[in-house]
MARFI-43457 format. One line per field, with one value per atom (N, C-alpha, C, CB): x, y, z; chain; residue in three letters. Coordinates in nm, 2 decimals, decimal comma, always signed. Glycine has a CB too. Layout:
x = [X  ...]
y = [Y  ...]
z = [Z  ...]
chaine = [A  ...]
residu = [ALA  ...]
END
This chain:
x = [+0,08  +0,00  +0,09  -0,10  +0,06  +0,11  +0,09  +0,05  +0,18  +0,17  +0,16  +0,21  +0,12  +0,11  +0,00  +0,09  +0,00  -0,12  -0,27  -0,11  -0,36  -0,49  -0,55  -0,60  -0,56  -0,64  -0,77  -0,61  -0,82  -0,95  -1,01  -1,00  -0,84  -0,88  -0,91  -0,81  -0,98  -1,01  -0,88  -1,08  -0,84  -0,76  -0,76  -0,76  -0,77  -0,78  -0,69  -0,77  -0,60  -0,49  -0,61  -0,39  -0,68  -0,74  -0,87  -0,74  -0,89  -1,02  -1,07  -1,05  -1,13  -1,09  -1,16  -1,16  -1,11  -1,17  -1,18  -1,12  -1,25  -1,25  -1,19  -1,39  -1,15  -1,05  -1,21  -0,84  -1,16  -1,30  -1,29  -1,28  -1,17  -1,16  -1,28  -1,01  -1,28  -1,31  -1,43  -1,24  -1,49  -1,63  -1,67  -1,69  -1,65  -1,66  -1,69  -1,55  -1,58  -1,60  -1,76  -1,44  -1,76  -1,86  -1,99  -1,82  -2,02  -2,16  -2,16  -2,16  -2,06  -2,09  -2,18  -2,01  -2,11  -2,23  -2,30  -2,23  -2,37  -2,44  -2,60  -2,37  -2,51  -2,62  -2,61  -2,64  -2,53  -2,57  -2,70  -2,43  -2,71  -2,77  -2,92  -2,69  -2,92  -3,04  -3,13  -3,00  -3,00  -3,01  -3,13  -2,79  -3,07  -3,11  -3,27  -2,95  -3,28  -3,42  -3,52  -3,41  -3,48  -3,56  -3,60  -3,44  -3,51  -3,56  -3,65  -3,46  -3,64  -3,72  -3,86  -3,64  -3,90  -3,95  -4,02  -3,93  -3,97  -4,05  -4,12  -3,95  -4,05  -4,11  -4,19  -4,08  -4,26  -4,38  -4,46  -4,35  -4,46  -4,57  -4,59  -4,64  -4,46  -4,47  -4,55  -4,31  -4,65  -4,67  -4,58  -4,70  -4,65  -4,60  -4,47  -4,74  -4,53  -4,48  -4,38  -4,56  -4,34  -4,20  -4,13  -4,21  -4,13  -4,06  -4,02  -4,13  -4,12  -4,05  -3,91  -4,12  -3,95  -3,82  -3,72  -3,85  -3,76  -3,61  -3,55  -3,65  -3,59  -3,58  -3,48  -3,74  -3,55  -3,51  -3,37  -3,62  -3,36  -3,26  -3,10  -3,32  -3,16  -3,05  -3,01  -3,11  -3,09  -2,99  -2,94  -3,05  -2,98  -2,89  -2,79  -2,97  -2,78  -2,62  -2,56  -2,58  -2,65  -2,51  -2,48  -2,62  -2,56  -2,51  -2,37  -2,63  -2,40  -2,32  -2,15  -2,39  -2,16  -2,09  -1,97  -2,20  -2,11  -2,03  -1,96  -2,12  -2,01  -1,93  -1,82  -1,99  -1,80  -1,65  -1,53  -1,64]
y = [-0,12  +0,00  +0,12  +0,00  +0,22  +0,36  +0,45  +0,42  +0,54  +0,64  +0,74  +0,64  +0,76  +0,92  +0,98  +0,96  +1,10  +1,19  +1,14  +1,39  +1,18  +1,12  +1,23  +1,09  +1,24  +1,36  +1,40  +1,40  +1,31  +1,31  +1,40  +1,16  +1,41  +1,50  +1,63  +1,51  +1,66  +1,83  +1,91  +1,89  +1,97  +2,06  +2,20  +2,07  +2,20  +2,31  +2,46  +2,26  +2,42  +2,52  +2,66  +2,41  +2,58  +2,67  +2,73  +2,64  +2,70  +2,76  +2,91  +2,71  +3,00  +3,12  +3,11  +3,24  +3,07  +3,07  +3,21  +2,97  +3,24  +3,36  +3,29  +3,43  +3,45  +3,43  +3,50  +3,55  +3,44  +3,50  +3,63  +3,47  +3,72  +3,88  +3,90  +3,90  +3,86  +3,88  +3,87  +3,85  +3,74  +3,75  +3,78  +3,67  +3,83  +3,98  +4,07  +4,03  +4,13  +4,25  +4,25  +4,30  +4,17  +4,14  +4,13  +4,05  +4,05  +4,04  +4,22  +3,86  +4,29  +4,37  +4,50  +4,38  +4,46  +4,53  +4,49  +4,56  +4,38  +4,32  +4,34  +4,22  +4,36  +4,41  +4,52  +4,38  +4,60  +4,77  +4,80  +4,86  +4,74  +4,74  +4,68  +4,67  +4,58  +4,53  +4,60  +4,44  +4,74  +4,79  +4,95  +4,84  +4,93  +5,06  +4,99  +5,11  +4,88  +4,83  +4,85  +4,68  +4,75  +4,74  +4,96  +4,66  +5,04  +5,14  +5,19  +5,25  +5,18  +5,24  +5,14  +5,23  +5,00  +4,99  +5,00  +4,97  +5,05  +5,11  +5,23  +5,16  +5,33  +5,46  +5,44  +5,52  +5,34  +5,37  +5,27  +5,34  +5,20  +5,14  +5,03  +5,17  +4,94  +4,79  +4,69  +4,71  +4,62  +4,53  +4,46  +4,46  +4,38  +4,30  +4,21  +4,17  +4,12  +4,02  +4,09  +3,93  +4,16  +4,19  +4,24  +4,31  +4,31  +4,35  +4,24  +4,45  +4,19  +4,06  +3,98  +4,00  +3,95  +3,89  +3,96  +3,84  +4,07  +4,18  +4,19  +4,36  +4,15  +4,19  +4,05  +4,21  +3,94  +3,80  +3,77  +3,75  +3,83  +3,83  +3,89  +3,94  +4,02  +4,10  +4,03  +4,24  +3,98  +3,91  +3,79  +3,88  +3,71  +3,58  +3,66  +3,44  +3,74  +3,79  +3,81  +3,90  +3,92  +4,00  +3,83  +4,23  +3,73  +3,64  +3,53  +3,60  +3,54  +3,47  +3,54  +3,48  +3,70  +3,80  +3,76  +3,95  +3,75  +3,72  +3,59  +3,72  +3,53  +3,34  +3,32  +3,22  +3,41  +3,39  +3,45  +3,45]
z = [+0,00  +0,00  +0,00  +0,12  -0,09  -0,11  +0,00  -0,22  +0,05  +0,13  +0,14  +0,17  -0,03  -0,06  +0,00  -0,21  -0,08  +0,00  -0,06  -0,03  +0,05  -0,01  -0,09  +0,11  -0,22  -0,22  -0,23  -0,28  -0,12  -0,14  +0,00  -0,17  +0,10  +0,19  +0,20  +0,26  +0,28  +0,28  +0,26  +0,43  +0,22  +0,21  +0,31  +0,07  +0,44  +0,52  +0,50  +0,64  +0,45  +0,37  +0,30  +0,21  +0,22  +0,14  +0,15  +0,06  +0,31  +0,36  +0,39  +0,47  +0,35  +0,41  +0,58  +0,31  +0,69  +0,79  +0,87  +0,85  +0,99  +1,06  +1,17  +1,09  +1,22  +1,35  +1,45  +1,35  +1,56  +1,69  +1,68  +1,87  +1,67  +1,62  +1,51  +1,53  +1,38  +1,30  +1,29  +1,25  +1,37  +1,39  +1,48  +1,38  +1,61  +1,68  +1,59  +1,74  +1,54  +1,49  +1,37  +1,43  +1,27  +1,22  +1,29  +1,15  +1,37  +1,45  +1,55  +1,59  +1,58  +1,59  +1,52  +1,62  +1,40  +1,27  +1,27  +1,14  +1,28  +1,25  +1,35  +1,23  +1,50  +1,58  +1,59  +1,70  +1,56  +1,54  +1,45  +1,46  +1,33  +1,24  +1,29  +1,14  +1,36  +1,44  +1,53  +1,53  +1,58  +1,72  +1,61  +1,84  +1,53  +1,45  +1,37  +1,32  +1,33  +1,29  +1,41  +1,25  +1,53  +1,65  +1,65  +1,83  +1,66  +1,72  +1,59  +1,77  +1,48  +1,36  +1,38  +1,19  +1,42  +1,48  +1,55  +1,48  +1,68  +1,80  +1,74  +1,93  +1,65  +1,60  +1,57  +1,52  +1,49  +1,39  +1,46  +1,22  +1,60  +1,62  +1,60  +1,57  +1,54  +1,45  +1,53  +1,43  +1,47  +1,53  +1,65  +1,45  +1,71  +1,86  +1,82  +1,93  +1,71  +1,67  +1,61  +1,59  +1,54  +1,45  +1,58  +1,30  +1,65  +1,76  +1,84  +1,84  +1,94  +1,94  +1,90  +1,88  +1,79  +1,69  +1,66  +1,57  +1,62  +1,63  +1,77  +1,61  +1,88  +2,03  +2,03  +2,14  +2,04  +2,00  +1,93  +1,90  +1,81  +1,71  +1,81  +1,57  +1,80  +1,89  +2,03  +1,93  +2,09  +2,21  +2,18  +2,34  +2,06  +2,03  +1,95  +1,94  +1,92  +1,85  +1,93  +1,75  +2,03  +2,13  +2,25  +2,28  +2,30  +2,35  +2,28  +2,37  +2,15  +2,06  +2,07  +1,90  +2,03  +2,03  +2,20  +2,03  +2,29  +2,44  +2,45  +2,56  +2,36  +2,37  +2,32  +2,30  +2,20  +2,14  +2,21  +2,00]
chaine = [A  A  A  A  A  A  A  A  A  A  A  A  A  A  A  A  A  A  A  A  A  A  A  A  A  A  A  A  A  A  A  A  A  A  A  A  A  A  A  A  A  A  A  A  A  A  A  A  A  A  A  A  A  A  A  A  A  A  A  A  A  A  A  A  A  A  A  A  A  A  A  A  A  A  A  A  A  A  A  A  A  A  A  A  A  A  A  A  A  A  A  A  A  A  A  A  A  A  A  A  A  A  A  A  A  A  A  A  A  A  A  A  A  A  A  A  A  A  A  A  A  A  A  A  A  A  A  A  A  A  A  A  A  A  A  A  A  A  A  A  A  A  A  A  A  A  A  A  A  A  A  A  A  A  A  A  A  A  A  A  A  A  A  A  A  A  A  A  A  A  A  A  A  A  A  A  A  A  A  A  A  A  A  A  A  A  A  A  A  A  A  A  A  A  A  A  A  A  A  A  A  A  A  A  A  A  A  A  A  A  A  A  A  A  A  A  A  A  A  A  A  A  A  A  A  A  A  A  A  A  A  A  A  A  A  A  A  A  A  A  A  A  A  A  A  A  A  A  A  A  A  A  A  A  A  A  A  A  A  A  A  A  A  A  A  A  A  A  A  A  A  A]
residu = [UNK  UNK  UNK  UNK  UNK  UNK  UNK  UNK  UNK  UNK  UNK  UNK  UNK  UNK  UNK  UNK  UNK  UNK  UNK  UNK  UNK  UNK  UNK  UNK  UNK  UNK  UNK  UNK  UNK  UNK  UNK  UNK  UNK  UNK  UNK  UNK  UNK  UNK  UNK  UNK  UNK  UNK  UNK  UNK  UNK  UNK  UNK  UNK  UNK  UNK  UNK  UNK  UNK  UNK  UNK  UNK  UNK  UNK  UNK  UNK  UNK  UNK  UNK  UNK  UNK  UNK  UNK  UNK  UNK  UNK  UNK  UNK  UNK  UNK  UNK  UNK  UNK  UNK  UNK  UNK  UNK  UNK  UNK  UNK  UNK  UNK  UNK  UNK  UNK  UNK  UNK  UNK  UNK  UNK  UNK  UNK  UNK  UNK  UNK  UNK  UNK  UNK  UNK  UNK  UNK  UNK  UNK  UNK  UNK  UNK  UNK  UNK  UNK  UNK  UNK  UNK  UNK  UNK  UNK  UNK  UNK  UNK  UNK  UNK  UNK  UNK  UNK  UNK  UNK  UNK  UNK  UNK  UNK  UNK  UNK  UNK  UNK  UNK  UNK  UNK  UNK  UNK  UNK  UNK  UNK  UNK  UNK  UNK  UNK  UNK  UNK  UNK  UNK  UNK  UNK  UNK  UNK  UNK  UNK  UNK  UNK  UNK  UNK  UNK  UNK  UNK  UNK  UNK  UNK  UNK  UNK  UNK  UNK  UNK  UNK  UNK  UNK  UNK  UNK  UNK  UNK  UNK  UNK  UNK  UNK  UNK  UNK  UNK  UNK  UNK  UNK  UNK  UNK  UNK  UNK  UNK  UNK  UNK  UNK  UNK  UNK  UNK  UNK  UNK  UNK  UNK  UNK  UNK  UNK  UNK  UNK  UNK  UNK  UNK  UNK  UNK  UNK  UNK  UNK  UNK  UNK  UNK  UNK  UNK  UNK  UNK  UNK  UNK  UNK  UNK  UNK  UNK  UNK  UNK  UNK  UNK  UNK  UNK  UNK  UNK  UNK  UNK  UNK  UNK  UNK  UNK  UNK  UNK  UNK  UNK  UNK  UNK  UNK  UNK  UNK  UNK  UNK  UNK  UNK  UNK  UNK  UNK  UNK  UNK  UNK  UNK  UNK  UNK  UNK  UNK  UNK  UNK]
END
């Protein structure tokens, strides 16, 4: 049996992966942008339900944000 390379392995070399930095900083825009819907939101009165989930959304990012 041969002992070359498999190449049927993943090649992780060529992944573009994130560093915890990077997705920090990204989910930080990401709830800024959340933080700014929820309040345009509140302005106009939005139904229960869409607030809710905007409310919802924003603390599973900012909780996610805290885990990395």
């Amino acid at each position: 049996m041969a002992h070359g390379k498999d190449i049927d392995a993943a090649d992780w070399i060529d992944q573009d992966l994130l560093t915890r930095e990077e997705s920090r900083d990204r989910l930080d825009e990401e709830i800024e942008i959340e933080r700014n819907k929820l309040k345009d939101l509140e302005s106009v009165q939005s139904s229960e339900d869409s607030l809710t989930l905007t409310r919802r959304r924003l603390v599973a990012m900012e909780n996610l944000r805290d885990s990395l």
